[in-house]
C-alpha positions as CSV (number, residue, x, y, z in Angstrom):
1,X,86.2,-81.1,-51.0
2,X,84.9,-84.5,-51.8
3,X,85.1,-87.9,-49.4
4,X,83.4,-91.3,-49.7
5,X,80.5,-89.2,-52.4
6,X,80.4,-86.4,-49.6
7,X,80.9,-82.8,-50.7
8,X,82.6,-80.7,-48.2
9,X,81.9,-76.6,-48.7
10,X,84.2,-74.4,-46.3
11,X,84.2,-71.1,-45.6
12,X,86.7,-68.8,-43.6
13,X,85.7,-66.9,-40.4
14,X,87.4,-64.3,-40.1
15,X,86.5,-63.0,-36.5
16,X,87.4,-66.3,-35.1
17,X,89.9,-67.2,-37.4
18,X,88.8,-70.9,-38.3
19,X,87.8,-72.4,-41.3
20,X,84.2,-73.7,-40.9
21,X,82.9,-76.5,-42.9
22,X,79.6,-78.5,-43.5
23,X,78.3,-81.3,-46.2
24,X,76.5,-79.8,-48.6
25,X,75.0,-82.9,-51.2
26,X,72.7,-84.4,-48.0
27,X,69.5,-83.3,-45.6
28,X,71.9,-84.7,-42.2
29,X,73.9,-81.8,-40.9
30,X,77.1,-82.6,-41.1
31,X,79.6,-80.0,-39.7
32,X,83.2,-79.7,-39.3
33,X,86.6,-76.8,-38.4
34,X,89.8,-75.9,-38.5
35,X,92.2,-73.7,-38.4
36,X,94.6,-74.8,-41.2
37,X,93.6,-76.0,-44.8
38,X,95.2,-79.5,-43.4
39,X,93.5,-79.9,-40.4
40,X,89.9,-78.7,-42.0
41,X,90.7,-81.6,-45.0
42,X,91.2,-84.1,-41.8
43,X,88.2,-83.2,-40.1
44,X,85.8,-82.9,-43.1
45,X,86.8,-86.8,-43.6
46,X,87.2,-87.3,-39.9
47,X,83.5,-85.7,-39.8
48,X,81.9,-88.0,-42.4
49,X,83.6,-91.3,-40.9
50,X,81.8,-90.4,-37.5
51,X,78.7,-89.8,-39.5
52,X,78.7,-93.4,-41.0
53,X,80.1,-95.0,-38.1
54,X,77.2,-93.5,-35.8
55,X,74.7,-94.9,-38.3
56,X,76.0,-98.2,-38.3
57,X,75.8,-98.2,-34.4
58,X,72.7,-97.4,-34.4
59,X,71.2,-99.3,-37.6
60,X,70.8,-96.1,-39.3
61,X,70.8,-96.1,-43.1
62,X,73.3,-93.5,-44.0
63,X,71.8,-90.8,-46.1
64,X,73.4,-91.3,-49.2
65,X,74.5,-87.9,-51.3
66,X,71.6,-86.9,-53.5
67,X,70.3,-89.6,-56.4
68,X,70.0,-86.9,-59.2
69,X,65.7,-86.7,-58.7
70,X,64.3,-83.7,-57.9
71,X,60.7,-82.0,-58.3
72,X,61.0,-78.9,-59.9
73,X,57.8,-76.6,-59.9
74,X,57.5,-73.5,-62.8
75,X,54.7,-71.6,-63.3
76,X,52.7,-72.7,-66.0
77,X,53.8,-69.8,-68.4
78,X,57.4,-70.8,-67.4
79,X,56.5,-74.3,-68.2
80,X,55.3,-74.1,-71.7
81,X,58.2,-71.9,-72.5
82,X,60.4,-75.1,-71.5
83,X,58.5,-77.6,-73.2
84,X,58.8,-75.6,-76.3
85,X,62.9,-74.4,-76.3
86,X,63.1,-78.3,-75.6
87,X,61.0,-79.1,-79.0
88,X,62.4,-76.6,-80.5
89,X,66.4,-78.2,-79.5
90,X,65.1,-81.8,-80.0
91,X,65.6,-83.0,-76.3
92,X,63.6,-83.8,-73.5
93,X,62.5,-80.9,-70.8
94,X,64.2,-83.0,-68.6
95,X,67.3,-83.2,-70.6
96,X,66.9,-79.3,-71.2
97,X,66.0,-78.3,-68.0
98,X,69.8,-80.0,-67.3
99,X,71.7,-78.3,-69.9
100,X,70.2,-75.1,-68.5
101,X,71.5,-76.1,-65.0
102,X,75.0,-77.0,-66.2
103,X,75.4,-74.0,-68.5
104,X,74.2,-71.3,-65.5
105,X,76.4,-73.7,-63.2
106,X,79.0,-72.8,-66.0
107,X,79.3,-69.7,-65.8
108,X,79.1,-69.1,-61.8
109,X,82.2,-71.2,-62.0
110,X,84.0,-69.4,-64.9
């Protein structure tokens, strides 16, 4: 589910019988339930409205959904292999390092 940039991930339990949610794309701990796919949809964006109106109360910067930066630490073997299938593609590691992210991300999603 996406609200206002927010990325909602739910999953079912099946002991309680309630849907259990939480943002996924920030640090803050954003929760939310529900029992029906409706009510989980209203409180994932009733969830995220509280979020941003309890920041603004307080003068709080709202953590925004990640900017796209992100460290990423390989060994050094790993490393050169990347610099080279990059050179080898004509691309920046960085810009290889993404296609190998979207094309794994791919195929987890079918």
């Amino acid at each position: 589910m996406k609200y206002k940039g927010y990325i909602g991930k739910v999953e079912y339990d099946d002991v309680n019988r309630i849907f259990s949610g939480s943002v996924v794309n920030i640090k803050s701990v954003i929760t939310f339930q529900g029992s029906t796919v409706d009510e989980i949809e209203t409180e994932f964006r009733a969830s995220v409205d509280d979020y941003l109106d309890w920041c603004l109360e307080d003068g709080v910067e709202p953590e925004k959904p990640f900017s796209g930066k992100f460290n990423v630490r390989f060994s050094p073997e790993l490393h050169s292999q990347a610099v080279a299938g990059a050179k080898l593609l004509g691309i920046s590691l960085n810009s290889f390092v993404e296609k190998s992210v979207r094309d794994e991300l791919r195929v987890m999603n079918g």
